[in-house]
PAZAPA-4460 file (N, C-alpha, C; in steps of 0.05 Angstrom, whole numbers, plus 32768, in hexadecimal, padded with zeros to 4 digits):
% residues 158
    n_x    n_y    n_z   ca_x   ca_y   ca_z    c_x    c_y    c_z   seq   type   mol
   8826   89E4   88DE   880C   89E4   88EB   8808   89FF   88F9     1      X     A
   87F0   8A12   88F8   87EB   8A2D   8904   87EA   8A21   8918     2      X     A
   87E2   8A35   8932   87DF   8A30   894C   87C6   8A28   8951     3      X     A
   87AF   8A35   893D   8791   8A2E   893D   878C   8A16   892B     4      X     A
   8797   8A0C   892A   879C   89ED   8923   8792   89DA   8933     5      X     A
   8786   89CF   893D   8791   89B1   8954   8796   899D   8942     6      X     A
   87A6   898F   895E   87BB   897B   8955   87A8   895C   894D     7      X     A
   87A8   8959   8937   879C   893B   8936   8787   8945   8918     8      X     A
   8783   8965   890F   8772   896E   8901   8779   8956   88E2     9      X     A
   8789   8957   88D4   8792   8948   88BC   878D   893B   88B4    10      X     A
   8797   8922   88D7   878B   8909   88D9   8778   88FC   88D8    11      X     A
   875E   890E   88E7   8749   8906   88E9   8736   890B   88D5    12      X     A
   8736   8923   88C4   872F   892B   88AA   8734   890F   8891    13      X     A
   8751   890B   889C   874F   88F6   8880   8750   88E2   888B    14      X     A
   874D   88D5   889F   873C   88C0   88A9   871F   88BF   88A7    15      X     A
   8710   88D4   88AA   86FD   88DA   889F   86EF   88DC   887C    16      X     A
   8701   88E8   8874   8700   88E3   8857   86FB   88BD   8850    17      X     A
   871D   88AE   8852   8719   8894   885A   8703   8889   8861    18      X     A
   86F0   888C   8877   86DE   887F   8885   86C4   888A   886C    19      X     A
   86C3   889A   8864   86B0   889C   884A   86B8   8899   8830    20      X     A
   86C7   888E   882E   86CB   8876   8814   86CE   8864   8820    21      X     A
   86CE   885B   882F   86BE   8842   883B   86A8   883A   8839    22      X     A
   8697   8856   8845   8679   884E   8844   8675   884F   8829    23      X     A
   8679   8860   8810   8679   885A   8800   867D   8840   87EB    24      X     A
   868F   8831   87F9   8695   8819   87EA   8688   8805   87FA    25      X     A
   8675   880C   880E   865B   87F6   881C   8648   87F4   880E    26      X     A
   863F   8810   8805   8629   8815   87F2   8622   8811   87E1    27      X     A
   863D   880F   87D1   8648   8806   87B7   8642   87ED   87AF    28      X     A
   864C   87D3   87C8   8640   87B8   87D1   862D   87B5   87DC    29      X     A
   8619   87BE   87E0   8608   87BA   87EB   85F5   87A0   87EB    30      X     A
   85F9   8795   87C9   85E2   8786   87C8   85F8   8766   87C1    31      X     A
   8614   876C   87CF   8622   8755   87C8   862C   8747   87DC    32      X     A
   862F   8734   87E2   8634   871F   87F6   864C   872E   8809    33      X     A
   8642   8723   8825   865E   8732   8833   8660   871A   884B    34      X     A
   867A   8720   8863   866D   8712   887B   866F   872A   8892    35      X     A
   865E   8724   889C   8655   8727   88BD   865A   8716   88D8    36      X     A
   8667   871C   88E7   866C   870A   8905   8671   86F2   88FB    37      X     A
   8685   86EE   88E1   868F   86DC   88DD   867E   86C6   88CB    38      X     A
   866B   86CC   88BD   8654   86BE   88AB   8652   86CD   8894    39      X     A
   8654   86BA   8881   8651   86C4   8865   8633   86CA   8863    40      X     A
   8628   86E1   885A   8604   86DF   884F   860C   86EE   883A    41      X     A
   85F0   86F0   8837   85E2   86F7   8813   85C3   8703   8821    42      X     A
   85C0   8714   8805   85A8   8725   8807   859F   8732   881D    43      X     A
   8587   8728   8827   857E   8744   883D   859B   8747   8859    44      X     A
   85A1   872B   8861   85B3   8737   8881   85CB   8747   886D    45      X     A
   85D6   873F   8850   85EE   8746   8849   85ED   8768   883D    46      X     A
   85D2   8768   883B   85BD   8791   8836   85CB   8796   8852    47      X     A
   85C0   878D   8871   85BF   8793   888F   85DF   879C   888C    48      X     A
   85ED   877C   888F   860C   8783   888F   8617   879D   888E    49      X     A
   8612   87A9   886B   861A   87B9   885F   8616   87DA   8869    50      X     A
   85F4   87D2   8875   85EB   87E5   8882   85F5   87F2   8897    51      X     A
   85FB   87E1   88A8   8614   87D9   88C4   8626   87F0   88BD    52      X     A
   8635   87E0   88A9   864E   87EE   88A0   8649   8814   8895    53      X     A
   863B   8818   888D   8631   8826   8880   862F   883A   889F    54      X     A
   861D   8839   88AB   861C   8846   88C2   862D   884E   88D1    55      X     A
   8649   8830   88D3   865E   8838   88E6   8669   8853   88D7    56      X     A
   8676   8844   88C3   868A   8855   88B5   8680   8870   88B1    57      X     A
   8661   8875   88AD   8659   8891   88A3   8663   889A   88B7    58      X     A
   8650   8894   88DA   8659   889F   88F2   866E   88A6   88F9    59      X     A
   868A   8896   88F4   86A2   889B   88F7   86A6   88B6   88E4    60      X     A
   86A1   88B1   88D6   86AC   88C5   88BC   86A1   88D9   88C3    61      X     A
   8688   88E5   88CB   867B   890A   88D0   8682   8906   88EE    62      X     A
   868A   88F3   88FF   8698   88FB   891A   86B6   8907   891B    63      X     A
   86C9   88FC   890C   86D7   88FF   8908   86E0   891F   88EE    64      X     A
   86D4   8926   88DD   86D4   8938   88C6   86CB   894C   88D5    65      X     A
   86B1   8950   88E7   86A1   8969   88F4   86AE   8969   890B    66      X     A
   86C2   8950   891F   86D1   8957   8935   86BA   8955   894A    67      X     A
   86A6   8946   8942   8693   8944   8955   8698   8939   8978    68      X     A
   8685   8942   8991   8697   8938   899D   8694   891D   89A6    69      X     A
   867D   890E   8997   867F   88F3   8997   868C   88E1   8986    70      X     A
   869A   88F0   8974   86AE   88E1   8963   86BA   88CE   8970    71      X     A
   86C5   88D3   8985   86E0   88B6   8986   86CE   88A5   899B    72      X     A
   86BD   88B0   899D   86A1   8894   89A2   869F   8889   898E    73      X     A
   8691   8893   8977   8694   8880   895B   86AD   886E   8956    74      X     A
   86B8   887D   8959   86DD   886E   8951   86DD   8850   8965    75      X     A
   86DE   8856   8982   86D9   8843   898F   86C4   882E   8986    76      X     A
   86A7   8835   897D   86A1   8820   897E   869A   8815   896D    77      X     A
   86AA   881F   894B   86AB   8814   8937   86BB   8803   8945    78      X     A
   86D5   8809   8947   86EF   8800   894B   86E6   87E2   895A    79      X     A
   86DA   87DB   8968   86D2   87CC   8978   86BC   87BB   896E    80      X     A
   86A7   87C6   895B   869F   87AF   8943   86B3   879B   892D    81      X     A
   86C2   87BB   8926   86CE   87B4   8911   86E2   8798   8911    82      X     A
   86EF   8791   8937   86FD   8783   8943   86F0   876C   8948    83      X     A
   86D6   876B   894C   86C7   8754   895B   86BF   8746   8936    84      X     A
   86B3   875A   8927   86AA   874C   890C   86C8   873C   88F8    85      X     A
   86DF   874A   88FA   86F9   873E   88F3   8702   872A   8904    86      X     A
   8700   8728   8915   870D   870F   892A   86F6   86F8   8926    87      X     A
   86DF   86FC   891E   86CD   86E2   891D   86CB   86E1   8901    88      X     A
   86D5   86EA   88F2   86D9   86E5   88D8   86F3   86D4   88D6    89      X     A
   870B   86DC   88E3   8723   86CE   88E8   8720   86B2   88F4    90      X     A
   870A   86B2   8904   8704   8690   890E   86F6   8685   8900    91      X     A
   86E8   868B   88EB   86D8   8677   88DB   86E4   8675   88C0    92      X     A
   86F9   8657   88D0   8712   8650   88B3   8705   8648   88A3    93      X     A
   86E4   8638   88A0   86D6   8628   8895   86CD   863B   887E    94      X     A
   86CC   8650   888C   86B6   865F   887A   86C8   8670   8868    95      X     A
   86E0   867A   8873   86FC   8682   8857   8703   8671   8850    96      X     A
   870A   8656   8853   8714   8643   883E   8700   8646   8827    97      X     A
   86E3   8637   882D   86D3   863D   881F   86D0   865C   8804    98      X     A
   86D4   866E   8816   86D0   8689   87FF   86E4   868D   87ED    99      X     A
   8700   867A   87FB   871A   8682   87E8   8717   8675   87D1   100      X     A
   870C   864F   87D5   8704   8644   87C7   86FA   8645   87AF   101      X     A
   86DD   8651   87BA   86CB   865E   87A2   86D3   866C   8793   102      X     A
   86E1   868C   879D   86F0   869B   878F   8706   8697   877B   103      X     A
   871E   867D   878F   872C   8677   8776   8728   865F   8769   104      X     A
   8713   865A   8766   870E   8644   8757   8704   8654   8731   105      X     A
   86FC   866D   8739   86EF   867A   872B   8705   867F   8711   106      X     A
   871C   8683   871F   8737   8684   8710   873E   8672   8706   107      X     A
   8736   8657   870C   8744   863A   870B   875A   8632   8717   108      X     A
   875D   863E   8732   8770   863A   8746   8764   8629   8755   109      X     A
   8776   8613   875D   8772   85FC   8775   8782   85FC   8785   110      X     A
   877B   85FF   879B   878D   8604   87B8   8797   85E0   87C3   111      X     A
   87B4   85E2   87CD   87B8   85CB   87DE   87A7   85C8   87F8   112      X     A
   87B9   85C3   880F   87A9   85C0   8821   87BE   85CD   8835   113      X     A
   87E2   85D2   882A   87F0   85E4   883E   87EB   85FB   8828   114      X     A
   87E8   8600   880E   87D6   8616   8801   87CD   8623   881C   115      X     A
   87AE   8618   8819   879C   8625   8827   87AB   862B   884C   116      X     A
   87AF   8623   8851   87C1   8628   8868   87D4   863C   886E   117      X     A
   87E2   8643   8854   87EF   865D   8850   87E9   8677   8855   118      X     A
   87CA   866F   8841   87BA   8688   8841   87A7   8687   8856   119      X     A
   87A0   867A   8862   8795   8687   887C   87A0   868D   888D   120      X     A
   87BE   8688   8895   87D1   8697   88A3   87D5   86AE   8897   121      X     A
   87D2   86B8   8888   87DA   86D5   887B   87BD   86E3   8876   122      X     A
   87A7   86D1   8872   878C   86E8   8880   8789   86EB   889E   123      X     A
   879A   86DC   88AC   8790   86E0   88BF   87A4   86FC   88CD   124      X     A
   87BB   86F5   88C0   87D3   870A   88C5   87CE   8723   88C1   125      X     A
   87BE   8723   88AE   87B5   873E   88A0   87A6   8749   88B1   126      X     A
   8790   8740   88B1   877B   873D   88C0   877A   874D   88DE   127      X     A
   878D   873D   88ED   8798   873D   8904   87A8   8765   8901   128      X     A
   87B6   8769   88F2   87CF   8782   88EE   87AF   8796   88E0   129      X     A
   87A1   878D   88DD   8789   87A3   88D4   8777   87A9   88F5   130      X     A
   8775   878E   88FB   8765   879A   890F   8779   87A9   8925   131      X     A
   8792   87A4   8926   87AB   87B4   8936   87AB   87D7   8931   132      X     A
   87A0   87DE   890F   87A6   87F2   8903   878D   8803   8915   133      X     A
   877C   87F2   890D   875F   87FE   891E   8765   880E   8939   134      X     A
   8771   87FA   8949   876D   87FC   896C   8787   880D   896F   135      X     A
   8793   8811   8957   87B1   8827   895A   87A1   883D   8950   136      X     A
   8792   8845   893C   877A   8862   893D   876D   8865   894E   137      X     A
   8762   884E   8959   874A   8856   8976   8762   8868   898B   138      X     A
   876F   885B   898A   878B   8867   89AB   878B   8880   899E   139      X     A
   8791   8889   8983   87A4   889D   897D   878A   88B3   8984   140      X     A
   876D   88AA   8979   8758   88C2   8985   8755   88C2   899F   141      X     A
   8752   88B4   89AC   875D   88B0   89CC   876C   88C6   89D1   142      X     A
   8784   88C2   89D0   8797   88D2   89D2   8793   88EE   89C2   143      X     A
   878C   88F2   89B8   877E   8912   89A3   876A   8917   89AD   144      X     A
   8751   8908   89C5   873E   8913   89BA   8735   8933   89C4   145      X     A
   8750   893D   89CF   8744   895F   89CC   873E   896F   89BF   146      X     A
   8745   8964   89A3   873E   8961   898A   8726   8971   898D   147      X     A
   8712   8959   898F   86F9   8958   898F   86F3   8967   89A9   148      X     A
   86F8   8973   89B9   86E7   8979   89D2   86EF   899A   89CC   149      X     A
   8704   89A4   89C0   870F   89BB   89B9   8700   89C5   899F   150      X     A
   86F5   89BB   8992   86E1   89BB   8976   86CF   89C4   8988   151      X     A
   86C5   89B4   8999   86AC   89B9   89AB   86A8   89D4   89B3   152      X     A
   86C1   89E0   89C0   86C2   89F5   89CE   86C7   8A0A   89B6   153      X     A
   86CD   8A09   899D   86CF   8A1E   8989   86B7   8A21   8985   154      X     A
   86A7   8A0E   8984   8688   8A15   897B   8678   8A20   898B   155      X     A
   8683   8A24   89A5   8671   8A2B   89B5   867C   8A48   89BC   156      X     A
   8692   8A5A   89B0   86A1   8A6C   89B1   8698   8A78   899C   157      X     A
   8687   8A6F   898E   867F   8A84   8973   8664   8A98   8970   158      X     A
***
């Protein structure tokens, strides 16, 4: 790393990158069923949803890539959708039983009933160690974000 480097530059670049193949793969779905605050929809709220998404992730992504100094504002308060829309997705067992259902029925898979019990301990596990991954990047820009306030002061040195 040069000295005119700052520390966190790599990271946040390809976190950035990341966060726009993301938005990319919202866009992509756009016109396909998703859930929101824990509710499966279709058509226009599941367009909104996508839109949602589409917004965070862009935001994150040119806050984070340009070192903006509202970036780890974005980060925060994706981070903090992203947590509230996964955790009420994790409480509505009704509504993942249901989608696993549909989905593997499609296969011709039929779930027991400690089946299905399995696997919602392990979406929820998942689930849970994703939204952990999240609030462990929010800290780490936290912790960097001179990052961003030193970007600030290069631009204003030119």
């Amino acid at each position: 790393m040069t000295e005119n480097t700052p520390k966190g530059k790599f990271t946040f670049k390809t976190a950035a990158f990341f966060f726009f193949i993301s938005m990319a793969f919202e866009l992509y779905n756009i016109l396909n069923e998703t859930t929101i605050l824990g509710m499966s929809v279709a058509h226009i709220p599941a367009i909104i949803s996508h839109l949602i998404y589409i917004g965070i992730f862009g935001s994150m992504g040119v806050g984070l890539w340009y070192a903006k100094n509202w970036g780890p504002k974005a980060v925060y308060g994706g981070t903090a959708f992203y947590s509230l829309d996964m955790l009420l997705y994790v409480l509505n067992r009704d509504g993942i039983e249901d989608g696993l259902i549909k989905n593997l029925a499609t296969y011709g898979v039929e779930l027991q009933g400690s089946d299905i019990d399995q696997l919602m301990l392990m979406i929820t596990m998942v689930v849970l160690a994703v939204i952990a991954c999240w609030w462990g990047f929010a800290l780490f820009t936290h912790i960097r974000r001179g990052y961003f306030l030193q970007s600030v002061q290069n631009t204003k040195n030119l």
